[in-house]
N, C-alpha and C positions, 0 to 999 in steps of 0.2 A: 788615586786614579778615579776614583768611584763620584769623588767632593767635587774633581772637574769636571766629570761629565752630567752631575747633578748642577753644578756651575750654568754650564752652556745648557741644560734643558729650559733652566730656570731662565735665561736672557732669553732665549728662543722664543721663549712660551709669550713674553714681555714683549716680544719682537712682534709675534702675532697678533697679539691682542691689541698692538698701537694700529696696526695697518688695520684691521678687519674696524676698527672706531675708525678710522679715517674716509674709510670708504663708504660706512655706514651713515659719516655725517655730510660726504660730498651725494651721496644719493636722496638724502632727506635735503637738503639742501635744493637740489634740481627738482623734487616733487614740491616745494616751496614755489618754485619759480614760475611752475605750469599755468598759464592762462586757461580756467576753467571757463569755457565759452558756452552759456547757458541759453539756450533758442528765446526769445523775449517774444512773443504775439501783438504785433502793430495791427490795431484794425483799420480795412483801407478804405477810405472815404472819396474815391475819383468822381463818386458822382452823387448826386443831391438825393436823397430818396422822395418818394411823389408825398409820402402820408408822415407828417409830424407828431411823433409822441414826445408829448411835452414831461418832462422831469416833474417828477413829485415833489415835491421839496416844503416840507411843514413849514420853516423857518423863514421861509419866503410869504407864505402865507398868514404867516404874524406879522407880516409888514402893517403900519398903520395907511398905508397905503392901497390897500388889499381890499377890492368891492365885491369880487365873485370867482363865477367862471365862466368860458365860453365853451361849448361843443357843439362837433357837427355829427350829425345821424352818418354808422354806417361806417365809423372811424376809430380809432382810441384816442383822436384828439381830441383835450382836454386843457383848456390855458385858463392858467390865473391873471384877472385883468384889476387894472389899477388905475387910480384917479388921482390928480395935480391941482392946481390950482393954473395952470397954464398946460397949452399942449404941447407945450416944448420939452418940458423936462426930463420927460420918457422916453422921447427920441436917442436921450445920451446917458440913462441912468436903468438900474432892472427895478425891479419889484423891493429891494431891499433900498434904492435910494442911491446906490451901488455905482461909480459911473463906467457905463459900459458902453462899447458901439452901438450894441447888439439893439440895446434900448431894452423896451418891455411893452407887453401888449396891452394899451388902455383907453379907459372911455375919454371923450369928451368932456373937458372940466364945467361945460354949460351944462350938462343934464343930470337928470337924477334915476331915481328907478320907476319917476310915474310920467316923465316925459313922451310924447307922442314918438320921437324921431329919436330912437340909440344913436350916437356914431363909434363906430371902435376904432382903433388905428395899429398899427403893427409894420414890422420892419419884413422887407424879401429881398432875398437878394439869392444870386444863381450860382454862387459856391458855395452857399452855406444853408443846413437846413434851420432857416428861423420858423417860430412857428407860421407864422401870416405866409410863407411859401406853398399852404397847399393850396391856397386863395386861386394858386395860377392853373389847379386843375378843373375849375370849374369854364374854364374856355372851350371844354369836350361836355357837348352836350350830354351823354352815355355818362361822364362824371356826375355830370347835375343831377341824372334822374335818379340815379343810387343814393344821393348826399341833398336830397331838398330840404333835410330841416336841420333849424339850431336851434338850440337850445342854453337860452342866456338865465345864468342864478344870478341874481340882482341883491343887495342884501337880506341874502337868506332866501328870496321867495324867487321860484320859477319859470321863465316865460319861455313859452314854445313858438314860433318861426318857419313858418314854409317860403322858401326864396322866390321870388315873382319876376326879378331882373338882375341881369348879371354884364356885364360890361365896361369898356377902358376908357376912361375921359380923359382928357388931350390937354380942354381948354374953358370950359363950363366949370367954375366949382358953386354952384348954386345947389347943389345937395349939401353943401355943407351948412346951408342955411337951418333955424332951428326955430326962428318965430315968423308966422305966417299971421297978417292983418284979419284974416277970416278965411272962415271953413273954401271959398268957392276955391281960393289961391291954392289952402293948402292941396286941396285937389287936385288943381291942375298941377299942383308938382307933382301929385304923386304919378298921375297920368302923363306927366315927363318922363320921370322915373323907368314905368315900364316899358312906352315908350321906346329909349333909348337899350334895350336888351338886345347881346348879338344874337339870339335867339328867343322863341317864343315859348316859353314855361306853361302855356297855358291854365295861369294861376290868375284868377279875375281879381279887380278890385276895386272897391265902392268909392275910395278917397276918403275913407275918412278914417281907414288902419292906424295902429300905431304899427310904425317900421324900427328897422333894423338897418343900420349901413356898415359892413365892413370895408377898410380901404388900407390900400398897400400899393408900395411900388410895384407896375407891372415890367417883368420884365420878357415880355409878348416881343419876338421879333418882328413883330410886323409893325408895329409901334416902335421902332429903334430912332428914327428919323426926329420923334417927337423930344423936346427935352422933358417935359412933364408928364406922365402916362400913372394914373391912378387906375387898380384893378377892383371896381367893386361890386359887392354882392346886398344885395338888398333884400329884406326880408319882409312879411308882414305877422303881426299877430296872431294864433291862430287859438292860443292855449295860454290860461295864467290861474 
């Protein structure tokens, strides 16, 4: 009697021990299954910021491409600009050569670092913050007076920039001009120049500065009507 009932303790125990694994592995099984849902942090970008900080990026700045930098007083912006052999190129390529919408911010392929007239060019546009978008803050005079100077590193060496005129051309591109027949012309453009300002900077000048021209799409609603609308910022020499 004793062999049987040590029999049935011995199945019993076997009996237990299958069910308690079975149930042990349907539970490990379901915490298998659990979708662990982890909060992931999207940063929300609905609107453009006013003030551009440009990325650091060494590797870009190994570009053989690579002339300097631009800054404006009063900012942390700071861009690396670049020169072609044509001014198209940068329109559709960055600083790496790279091809991008975005473009990249660059001089003039006609000048150098001892020319009278910089031109820079850069991309804006009103969903995205490119660098040449803070360009549209200087339409608020109260922006100008905090941000009058830039400050351009040329190879290597540094030229300082107080802005004299600032405004949207339409239909004029004769600042784009870069050789002037004699001193009297180059004057009178420059005396164009300030001139055409939406406002008065009361910054003098004699015509015979070396300048500075930044230029970007404006995209100024009140200019909507226009298909061409260039936003630029004009500088003169003040420090080298």
């Amino acid at each position: 009697m004793r062999k049987i009932l040590k029999i049935i303790i011995f199945v019993l125990s076997i009996l237990i021990f299958s069910i308690n694994l079975l149930v042990t592995s349907a539970n490990d099984k379901k915490i298998l299954d659990i979708k662990i849902n982890i909060p992931v942090f999207i940063p929300q970008n609905d609107k453009v910021t006013k003030e551009y900080i440009s990325v650091k990026n060494s590797e870009v700045y190994k570009s053989k491409y690579f002339k300097g930098f631009l800054e404006i007083s009063g900012t942390d912006f700071k861009e690396a600009l670049y020169q072609y052999s044509n001014n198209d190129y940068f329109l559709t390529h960055n600083g790496l050569g790279q091809k991008k919408s975005s473009g990249a911010t660059y001089l003039d392929y006609r000048i150098n670092s001892t020319s009278k007239k910089i031109l820079i060019y850069g991309h804006n546009n009103d969903k995205l913050s490119l660098p040449f978008s803070i360009l549209e803050n200087y339409n608020d005079f109260d922006y100008y007076k905090e941000h009058k100077y830039l400050t351009l590193t040329f190879d290597d060496v540094k030229y300082k920039y107080e802005i004299f005129s600032v405004y949207i051309e339409t239909s004029n591109w004769d600042y784009m001009n870069i050789g002037f027949s004699s001193n009297s012309l180059y004057k009178r453009h420059l005396n164009d120049l300030k001139s055409r300002s939406i406002y008065d900077t009361g910054v003098e000048i004699n015509g015979n500065e070396k300048i500075i021209i930044l230029q970007t799409c404006s995209k100024n609603k009140e200019y909507s009507s226009y298909d061409k609308k260039y936003m630029l910022v004009i500088g003169k020499l003040i420090e080298e």
